[in-house]
Backbone as XML, in Angstrom:
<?xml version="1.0"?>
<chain id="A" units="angstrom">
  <residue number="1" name="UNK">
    <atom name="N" x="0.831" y="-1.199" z="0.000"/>
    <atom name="CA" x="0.000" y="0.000" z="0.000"/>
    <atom name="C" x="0.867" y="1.251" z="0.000"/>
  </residue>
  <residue number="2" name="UNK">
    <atom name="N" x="0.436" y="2.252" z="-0.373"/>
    <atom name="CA" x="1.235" y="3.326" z="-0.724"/>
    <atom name="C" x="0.599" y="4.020" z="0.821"/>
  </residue>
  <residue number="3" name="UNK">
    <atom name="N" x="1.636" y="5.403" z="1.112"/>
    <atom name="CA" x="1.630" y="6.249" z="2.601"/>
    <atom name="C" x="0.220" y="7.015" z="2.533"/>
  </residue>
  <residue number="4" name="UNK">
    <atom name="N" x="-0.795" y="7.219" z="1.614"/>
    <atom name="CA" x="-2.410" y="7.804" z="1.541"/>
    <atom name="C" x="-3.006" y="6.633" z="1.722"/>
  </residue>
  <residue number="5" name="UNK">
    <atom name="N" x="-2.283" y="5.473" z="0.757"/>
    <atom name="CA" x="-3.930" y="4.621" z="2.079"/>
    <atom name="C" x="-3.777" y="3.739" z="3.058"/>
  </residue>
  <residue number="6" name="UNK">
    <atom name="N" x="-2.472" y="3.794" z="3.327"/>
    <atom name="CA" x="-2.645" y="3.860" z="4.828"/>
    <atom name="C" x="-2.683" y="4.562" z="6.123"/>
  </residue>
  <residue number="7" name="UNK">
    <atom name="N" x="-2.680" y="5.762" z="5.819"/>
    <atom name="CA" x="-2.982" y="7.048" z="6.395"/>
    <atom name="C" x="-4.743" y="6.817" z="6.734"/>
  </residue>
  <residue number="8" name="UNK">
    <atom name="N" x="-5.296" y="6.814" z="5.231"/>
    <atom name="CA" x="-6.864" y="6.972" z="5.016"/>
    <atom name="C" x="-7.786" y="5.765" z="5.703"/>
  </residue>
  <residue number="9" name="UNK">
    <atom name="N" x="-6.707" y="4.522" z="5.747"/>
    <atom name="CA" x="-7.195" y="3.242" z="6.590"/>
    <atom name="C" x="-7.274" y="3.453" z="8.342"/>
  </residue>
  <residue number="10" name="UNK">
    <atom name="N" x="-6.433" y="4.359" z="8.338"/>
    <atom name="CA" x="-6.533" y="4.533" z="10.008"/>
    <atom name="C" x="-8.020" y="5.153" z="10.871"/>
  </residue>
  <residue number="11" name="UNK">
    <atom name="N" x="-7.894" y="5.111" z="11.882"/>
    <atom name="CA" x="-8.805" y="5.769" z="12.652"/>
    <atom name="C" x="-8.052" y="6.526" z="13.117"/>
  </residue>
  <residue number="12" name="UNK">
    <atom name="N" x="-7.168" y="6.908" z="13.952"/>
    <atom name="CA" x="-6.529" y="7.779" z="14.651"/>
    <atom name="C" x="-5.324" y="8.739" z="13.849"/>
  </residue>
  <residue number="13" name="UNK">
    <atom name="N" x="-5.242" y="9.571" z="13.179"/>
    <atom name="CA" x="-3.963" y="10.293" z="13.038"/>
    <atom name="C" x="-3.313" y="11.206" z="13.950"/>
  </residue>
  <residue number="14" name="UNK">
    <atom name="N" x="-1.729" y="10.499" z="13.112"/>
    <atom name="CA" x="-0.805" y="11.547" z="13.795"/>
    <atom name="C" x="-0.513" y="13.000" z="13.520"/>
  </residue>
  <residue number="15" name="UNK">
    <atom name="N" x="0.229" y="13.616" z="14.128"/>
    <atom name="CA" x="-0.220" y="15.375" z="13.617"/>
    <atom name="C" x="0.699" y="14.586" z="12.121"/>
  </residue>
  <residue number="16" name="UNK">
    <atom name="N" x="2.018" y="14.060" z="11.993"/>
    <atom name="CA" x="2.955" y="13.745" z="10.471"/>
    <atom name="C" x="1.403" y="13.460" z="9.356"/>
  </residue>
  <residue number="17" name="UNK">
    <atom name="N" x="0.133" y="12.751" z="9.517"/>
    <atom name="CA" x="-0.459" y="12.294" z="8.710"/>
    <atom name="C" x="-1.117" y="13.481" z="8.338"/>
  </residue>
  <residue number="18" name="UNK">
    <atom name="N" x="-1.464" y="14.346" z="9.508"/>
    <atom name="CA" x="-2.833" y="15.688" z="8.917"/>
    <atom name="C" x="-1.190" y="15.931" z="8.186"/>
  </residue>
  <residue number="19" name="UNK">
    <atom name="N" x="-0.233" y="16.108" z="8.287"/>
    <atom name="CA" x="0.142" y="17.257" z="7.739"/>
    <atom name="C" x="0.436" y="16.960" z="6.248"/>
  </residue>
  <residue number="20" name="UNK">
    <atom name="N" x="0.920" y="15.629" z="6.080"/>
    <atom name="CA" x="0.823" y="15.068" z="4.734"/>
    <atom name="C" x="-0.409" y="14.868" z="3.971"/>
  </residue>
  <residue number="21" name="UNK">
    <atom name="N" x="-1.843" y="15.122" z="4.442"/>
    <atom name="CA" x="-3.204" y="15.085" z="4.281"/>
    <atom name="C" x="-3.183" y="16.982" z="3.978"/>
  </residue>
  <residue number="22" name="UNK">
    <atom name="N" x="-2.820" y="17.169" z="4.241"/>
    <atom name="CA" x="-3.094" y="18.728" z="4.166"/>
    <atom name="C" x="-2.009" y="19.331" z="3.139"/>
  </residue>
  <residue number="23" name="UNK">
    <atom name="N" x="-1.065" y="18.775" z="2.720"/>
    <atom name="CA" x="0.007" y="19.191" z="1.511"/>
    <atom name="C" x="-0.238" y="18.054" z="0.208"/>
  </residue>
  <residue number="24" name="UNK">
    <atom name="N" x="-1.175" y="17.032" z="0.292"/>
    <atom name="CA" x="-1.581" y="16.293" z="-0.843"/>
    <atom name="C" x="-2.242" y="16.690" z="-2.111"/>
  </residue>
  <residue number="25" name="UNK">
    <atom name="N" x="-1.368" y="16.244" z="-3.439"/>
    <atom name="CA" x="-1.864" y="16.768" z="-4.361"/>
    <atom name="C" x="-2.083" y="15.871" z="-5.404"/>
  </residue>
  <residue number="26" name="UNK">
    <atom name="N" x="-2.304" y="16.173" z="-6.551"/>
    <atom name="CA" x="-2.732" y="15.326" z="-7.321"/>
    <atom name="C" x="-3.600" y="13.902" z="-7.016"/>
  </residue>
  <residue number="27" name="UNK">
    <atom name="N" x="-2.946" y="12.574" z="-7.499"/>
    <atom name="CA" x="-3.751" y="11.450" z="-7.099"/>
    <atom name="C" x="-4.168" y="11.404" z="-5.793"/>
  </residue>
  <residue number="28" name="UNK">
    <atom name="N" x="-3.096" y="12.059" z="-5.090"/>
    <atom name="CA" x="-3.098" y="11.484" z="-3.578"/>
    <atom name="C" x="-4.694" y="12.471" z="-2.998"/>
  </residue>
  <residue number="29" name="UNK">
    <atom name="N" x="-4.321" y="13.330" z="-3.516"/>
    <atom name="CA" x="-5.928" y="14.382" z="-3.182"/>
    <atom name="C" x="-7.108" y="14.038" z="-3.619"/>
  </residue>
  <residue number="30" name="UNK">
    <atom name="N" x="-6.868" y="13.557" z="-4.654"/>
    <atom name="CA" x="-8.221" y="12.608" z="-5.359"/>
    <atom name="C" x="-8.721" y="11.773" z="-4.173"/>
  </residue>
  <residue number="31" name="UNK">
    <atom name="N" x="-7.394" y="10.733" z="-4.137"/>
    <atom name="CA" x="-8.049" y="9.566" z="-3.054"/>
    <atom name="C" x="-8.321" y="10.501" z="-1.483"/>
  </residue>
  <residue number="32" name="UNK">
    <atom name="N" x="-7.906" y="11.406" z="-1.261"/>
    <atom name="CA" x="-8.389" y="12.095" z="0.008"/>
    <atom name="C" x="-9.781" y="12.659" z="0.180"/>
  </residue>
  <residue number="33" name="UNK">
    <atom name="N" x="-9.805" y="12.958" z="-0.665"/>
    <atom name="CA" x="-11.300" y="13.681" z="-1.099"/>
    <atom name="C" x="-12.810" y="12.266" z="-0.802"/>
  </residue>
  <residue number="34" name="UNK">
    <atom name="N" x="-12.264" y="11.356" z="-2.009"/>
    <atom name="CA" x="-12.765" y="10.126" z="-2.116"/>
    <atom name="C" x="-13.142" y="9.685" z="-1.126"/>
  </residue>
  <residue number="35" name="UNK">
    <atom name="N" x="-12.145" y="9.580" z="-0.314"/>
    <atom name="CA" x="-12.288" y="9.215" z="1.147"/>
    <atom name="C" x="-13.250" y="9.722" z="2.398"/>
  </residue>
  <residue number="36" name="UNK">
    <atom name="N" x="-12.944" y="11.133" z="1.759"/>
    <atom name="CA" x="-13.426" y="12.025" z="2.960"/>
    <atom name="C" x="-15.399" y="11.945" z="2.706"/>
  </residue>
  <residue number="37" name="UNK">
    <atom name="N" x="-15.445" y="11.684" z="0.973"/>
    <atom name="CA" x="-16.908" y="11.750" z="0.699"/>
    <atom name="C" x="-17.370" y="10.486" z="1.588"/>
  </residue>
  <residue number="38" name="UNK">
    <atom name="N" x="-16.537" y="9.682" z="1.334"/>
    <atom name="CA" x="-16.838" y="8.136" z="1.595"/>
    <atom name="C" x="-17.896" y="8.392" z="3.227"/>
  </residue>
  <residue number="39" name="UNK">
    <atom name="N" x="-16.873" y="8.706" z="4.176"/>
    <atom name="CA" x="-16.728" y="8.848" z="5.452"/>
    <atom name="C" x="-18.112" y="9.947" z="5.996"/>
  </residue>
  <residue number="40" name="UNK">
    <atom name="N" x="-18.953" y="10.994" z="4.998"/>
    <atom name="CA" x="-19.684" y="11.418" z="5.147"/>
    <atom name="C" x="-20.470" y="11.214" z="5.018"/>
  </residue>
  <residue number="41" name="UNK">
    <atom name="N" x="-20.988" y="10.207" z="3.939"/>
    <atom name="CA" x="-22.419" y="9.337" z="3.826"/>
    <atom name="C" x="-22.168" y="8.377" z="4.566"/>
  </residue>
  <residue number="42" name="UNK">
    <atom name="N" x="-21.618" y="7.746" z="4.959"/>
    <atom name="CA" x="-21.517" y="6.421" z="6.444"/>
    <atom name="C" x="-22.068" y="7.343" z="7.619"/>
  </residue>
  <residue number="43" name="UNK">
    <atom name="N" x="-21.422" y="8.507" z="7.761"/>
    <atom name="CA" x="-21.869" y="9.041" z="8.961"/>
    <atom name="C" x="-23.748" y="9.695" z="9.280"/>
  </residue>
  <residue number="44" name="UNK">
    <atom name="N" x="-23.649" y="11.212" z="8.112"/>
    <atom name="CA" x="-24.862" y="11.757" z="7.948"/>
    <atom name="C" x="-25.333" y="11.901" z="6.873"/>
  </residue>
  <residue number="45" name="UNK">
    <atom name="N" x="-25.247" y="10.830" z="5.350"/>
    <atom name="CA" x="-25.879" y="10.283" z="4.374"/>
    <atom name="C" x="-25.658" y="11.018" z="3.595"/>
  </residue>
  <residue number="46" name="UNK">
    <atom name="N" x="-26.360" y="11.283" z="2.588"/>
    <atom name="CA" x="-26.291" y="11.831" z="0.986"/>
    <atom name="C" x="-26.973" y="12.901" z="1.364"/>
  </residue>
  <residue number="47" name="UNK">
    <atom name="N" x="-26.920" y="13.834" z="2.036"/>
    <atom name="CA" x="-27.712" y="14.683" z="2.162"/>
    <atom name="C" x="-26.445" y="16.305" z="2.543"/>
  </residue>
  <residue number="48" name="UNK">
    <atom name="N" x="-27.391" y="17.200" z="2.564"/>
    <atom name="CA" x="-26.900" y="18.259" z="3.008"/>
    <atom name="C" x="-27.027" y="19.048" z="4.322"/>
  </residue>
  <residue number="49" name="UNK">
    <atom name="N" x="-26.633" y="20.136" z="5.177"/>
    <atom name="CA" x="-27.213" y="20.187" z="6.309"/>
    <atom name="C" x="-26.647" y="22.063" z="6.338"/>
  </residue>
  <residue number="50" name="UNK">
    <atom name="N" x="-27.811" y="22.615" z="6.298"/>
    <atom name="CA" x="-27.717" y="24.133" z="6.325"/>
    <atom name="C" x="-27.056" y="24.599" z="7.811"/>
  </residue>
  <residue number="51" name="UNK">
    <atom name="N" x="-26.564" y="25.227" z="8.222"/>
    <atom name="CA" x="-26.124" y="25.787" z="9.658"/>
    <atom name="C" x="-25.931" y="27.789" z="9.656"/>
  </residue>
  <residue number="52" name="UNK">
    <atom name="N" x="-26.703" y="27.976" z="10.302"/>
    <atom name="CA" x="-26.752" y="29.508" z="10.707"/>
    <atom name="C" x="-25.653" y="30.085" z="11.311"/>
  </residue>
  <residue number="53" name="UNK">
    <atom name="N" x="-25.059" y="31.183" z="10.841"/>
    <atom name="CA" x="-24.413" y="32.121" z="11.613"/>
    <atom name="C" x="-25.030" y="33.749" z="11.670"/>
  </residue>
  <residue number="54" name="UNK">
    <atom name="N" x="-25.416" y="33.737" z="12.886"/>
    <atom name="CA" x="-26.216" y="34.837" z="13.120"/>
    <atom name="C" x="-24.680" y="35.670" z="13.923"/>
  </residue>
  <residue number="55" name="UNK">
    <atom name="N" x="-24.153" y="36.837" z="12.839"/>
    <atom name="CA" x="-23.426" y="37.941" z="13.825"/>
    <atom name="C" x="-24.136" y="39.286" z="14.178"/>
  </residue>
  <residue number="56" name="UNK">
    <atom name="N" x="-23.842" y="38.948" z="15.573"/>
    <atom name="CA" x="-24.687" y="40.086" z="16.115"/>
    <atom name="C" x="-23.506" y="41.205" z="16.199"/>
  </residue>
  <residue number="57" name="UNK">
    <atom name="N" x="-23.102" y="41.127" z="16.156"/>
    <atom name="CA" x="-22.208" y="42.427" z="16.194"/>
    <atom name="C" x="-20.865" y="42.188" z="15.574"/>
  </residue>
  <residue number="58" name="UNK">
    <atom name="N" x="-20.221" y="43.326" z="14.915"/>
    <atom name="CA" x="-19.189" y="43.477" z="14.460"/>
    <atom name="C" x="-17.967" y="44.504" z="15.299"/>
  </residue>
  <residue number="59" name="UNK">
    <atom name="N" x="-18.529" y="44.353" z="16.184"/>
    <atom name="CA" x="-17.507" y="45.312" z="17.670"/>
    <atom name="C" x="-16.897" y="45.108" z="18.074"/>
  </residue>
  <residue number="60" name="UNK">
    <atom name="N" x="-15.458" y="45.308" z="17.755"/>
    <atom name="CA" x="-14.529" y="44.283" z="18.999"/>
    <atom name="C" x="-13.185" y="45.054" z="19.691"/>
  </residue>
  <residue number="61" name="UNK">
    <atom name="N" x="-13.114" y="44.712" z="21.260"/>
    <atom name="CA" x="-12.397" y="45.403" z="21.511"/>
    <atom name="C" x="-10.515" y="44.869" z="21.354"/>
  </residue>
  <residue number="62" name="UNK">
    <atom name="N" x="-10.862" y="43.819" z="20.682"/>
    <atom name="CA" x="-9.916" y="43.381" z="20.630"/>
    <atom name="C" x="-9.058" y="43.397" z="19.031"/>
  </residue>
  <residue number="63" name="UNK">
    <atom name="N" x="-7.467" y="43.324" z="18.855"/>
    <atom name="CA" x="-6.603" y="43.425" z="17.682"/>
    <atom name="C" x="-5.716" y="42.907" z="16.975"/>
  </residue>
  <residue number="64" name="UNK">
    <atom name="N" x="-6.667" y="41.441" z="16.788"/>
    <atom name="CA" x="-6.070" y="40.148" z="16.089"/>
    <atom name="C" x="-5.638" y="40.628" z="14.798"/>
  </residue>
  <residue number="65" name="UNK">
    <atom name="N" x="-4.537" y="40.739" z="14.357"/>
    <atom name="CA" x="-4.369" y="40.606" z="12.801"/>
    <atom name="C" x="-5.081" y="40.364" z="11.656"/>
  </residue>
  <residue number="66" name="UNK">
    <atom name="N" x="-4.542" y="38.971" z="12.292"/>
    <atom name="CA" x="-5.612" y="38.435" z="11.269"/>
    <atom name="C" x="-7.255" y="38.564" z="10.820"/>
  </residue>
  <residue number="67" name="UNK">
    <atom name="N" x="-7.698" y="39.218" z="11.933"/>
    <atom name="CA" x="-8.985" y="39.254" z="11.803"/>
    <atom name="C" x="-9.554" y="40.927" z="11.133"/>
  </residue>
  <residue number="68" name="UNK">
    <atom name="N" x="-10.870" y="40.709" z="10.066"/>
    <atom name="CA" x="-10.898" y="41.562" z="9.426"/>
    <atom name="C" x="-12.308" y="42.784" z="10.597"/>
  </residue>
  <residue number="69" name="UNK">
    <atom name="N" x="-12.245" y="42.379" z="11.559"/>
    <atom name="CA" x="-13.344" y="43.333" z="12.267"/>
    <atom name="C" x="-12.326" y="43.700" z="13.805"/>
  </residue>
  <residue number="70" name="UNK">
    <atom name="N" x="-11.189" y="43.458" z="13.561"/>
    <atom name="CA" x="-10.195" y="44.326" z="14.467"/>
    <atom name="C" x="-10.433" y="45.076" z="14.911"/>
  </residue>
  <residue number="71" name="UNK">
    <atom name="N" x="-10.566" y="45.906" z="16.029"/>
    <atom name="CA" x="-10.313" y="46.916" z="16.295"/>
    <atom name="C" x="-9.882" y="48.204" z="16.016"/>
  </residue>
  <residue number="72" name="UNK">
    <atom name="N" x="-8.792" y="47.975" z="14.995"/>
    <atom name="CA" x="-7.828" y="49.151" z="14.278"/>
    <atom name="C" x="-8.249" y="48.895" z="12.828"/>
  </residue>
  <residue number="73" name="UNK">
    <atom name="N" x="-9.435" y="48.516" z="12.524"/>
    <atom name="CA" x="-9.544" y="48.204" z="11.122"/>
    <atom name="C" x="-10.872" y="49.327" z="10.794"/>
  </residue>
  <residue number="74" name="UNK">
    <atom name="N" x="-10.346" y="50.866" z="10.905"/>
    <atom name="CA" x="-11.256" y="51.559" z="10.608"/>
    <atom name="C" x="-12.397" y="51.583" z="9.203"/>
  </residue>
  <residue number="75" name="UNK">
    <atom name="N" x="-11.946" y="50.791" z="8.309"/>
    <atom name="CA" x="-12.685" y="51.067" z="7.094"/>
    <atom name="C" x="-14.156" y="49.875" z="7.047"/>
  </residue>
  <residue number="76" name="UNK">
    <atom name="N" x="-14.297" y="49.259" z="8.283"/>
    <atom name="CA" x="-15.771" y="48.338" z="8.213"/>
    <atom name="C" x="-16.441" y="48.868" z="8.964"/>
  </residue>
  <residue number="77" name="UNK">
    <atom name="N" x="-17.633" y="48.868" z="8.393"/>
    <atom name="CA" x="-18.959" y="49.195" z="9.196"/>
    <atom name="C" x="-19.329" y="48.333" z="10.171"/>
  </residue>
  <residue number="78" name="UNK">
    <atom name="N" x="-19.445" y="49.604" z="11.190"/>
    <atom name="CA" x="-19.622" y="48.534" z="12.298"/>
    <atom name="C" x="-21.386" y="48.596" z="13.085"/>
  </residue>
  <residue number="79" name="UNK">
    <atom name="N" x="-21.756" y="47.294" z="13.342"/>
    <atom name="CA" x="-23.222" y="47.672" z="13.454"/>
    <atom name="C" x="-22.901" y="46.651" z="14.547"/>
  </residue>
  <residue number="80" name="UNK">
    <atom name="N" x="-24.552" y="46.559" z="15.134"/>
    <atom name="CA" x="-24.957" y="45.353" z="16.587"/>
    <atom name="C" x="-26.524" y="45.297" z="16.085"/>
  </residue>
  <residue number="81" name="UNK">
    <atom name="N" x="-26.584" y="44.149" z="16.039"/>
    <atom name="CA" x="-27.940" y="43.888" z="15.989"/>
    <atom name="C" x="-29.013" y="44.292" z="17.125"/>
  </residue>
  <residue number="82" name="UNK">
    <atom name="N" x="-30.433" y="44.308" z="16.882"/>
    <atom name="CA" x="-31.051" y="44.331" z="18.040"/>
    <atom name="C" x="-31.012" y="43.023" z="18.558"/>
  </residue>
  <residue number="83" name="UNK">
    <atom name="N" x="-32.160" y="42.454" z="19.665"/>
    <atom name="CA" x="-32.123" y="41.140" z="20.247"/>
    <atom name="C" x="-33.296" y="40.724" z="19.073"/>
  </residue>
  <residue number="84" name="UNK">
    <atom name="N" x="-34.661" y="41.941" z="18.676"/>
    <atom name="CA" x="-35.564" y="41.189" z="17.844"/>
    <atom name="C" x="-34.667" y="40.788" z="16.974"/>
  </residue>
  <residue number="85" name="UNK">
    <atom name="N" x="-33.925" y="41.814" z="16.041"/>
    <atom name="CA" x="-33.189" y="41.037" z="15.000"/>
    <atom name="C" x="-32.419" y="39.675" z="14.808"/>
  </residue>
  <residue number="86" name="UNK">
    <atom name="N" x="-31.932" y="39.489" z="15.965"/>
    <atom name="CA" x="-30.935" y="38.261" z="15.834"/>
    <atom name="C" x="-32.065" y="37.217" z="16.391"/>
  </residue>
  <residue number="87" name="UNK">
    <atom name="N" x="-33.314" y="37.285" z="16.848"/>
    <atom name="CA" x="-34.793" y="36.055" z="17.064"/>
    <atom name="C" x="-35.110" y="36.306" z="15.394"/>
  </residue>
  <residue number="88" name="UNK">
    <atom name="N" x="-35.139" y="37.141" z="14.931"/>
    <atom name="CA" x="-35.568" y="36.878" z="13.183"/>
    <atom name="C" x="-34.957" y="36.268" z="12.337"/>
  </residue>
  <residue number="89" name="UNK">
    <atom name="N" x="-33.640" y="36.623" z="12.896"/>
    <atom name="CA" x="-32.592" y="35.327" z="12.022"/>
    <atom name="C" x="-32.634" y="34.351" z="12.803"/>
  </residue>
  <residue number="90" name="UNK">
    <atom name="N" x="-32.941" y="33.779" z="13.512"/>
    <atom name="CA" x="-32.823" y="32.519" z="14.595"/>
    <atom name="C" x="-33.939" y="31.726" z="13.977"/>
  </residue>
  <residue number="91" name="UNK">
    <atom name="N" x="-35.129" y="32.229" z="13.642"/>
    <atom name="CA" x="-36.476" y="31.727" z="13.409"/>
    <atom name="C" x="-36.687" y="31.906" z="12.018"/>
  </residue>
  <residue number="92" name="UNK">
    <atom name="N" x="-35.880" y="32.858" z="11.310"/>
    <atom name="CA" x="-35.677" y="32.259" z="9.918"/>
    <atom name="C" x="-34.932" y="31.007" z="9.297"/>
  </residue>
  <residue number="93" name="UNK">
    <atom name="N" x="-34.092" y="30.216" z="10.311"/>
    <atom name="CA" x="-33.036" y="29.178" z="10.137"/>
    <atom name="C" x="-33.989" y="28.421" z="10.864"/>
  </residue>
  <residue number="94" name="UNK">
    <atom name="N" x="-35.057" y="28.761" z="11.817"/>
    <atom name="CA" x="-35.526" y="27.308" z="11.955"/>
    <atom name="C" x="-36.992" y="26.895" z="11.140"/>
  </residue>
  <residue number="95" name="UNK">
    <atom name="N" x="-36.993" y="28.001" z="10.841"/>
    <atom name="CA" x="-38.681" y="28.023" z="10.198"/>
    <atom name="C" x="-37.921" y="27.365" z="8.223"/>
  </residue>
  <residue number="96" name="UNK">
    <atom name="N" x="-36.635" y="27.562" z="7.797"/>
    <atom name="CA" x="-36.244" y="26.875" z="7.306"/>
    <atom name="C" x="-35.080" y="25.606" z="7.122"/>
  </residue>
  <residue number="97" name="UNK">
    <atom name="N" x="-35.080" y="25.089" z="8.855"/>
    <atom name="CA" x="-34.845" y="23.808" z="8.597"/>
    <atom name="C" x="-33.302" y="23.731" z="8.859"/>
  </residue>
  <residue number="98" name="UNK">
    <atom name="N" x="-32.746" y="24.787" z="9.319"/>
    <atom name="CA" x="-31.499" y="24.635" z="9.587"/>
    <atom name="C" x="-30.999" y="23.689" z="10.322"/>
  </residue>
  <residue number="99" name="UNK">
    <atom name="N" x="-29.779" y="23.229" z="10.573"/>
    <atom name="CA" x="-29.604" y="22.003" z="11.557"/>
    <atom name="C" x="-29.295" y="22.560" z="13.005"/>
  </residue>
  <residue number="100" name="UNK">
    <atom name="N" x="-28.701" y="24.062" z="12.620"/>
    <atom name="CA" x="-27.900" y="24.325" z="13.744"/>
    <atom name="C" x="-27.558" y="25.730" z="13.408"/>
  </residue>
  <residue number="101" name="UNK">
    <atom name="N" x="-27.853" y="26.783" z="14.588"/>
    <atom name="CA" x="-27.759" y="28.244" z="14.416"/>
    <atom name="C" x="-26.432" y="28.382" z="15.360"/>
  </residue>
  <residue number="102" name="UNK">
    <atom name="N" x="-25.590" y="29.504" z="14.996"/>
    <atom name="CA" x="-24.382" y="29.737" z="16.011"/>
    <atom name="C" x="-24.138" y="31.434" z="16.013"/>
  </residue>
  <residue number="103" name="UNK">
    <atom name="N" x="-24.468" y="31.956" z="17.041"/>
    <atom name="CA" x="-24.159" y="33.183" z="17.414"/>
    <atom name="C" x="-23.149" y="33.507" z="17.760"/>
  </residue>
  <residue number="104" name="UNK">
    <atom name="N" x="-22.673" y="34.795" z="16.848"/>
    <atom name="CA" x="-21.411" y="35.229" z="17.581"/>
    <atom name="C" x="-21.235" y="36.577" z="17.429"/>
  </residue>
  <residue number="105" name="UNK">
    <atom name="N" x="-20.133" y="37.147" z="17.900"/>
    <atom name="CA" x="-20.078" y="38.154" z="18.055"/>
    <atom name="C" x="-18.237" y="38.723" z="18.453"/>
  </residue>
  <residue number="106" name="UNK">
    <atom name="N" x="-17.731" y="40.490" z="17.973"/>
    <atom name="CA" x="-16.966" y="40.865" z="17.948"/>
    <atom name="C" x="-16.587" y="40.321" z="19.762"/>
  </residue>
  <residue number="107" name="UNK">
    <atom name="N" x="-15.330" y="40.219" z="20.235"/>
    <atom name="CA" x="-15.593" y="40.197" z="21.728"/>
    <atom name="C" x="-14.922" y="42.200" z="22.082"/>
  </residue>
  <residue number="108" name="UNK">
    <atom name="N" x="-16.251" y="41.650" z="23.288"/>
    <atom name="CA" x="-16.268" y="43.129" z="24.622"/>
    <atom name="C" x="-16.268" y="42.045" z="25.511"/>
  </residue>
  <residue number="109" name="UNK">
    <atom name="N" x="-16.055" y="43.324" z="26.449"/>
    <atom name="CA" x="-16.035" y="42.845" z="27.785"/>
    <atom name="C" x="-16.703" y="43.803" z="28.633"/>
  </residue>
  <residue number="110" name="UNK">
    <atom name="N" x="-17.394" y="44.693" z="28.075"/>
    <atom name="CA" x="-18.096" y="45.631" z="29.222"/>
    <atom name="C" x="-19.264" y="45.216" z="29.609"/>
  </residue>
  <residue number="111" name="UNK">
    <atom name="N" x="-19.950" y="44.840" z="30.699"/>
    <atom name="CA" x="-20.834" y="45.282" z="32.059"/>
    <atom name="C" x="-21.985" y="45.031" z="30.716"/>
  </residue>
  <residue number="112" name="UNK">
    <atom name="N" x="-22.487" y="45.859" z="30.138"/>
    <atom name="CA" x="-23.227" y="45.226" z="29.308"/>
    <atom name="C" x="-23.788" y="44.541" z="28.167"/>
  </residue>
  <residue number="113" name="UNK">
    <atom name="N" x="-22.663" y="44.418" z="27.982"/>
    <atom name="CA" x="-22.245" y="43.295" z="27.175"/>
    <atom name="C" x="-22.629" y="42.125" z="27.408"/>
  </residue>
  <residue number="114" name="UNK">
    <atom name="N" x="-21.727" y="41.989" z="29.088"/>
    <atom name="CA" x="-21.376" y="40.485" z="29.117"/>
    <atom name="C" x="-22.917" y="40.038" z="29.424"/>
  </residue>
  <residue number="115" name="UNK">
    <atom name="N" x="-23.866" y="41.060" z="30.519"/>
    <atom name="CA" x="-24.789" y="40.809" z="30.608"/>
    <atom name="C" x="-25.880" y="40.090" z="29.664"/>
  </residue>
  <residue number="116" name="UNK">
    <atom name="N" x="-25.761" y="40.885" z="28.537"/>
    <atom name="CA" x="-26.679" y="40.262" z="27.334"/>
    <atom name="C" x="-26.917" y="39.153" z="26.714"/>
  </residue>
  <residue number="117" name="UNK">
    <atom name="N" x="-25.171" y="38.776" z="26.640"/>
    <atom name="CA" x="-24.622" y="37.784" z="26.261"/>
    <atom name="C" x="-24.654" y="35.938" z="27.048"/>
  </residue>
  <residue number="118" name="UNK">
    <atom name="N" x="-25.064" y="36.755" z="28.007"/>
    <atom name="CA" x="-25.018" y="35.648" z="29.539"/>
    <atom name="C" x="-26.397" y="34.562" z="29.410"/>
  </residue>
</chain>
């Protein structure tokens, strides 16, 4: 057997396997892919599964780089939802069937914030 399928035969990987799973190209990505479809209809079938992200706010007091709602990243609009608003998107994802809604938000830490959030 070649080092993808016996990587792909395992249950447990080592971080060496994600990382050779994660730099695979050509055939070897084919059969990864293959695999990975394989492993998703065994689990939750031929089907698809919608999931909500409701952001309530784009506020943050914090200044990750990487992240594009930084703090120091003056050029995005920054808004907060109301509470009705983010129950309208909540009940629009369930009134269509979503599997799973996930709220989030810029992080604060002020008093009322955390309150809301709680």
């Amino acid at each position: 057997m070649k080092r993808i399928e016996d990587i792909l035969a395992k249950k447990d990987l080592t971080r060496q396997d994600l990382i050779f799973l994660l730099q695979a190209k050509g055939e070897d990505r084919r059969k990864l892919f293959e695999r990975s479809s394989q492993v998703k209809k065994e689990v939750v079938g031929n089907k698809a599964y919608f999931r909500g992200l409701v952001e309530f706010s784009n506020i943050c007091s914090k200044d990750c780089l990487y992240c594009g709602i930084r703090k120091s990243n003056e050029k995005v609009f920054r808004y907060e939802a109301t509470d009705e608003e983010i129950l309208e998107a909540c009940d629009f994802a369930y009134r269509n069937r979503f599997a799973s809604v996930v709220l989030q938000s810029g992080e604060l830490s002020s008093p009322a914030f955390t309150k809301r959030v709680a």
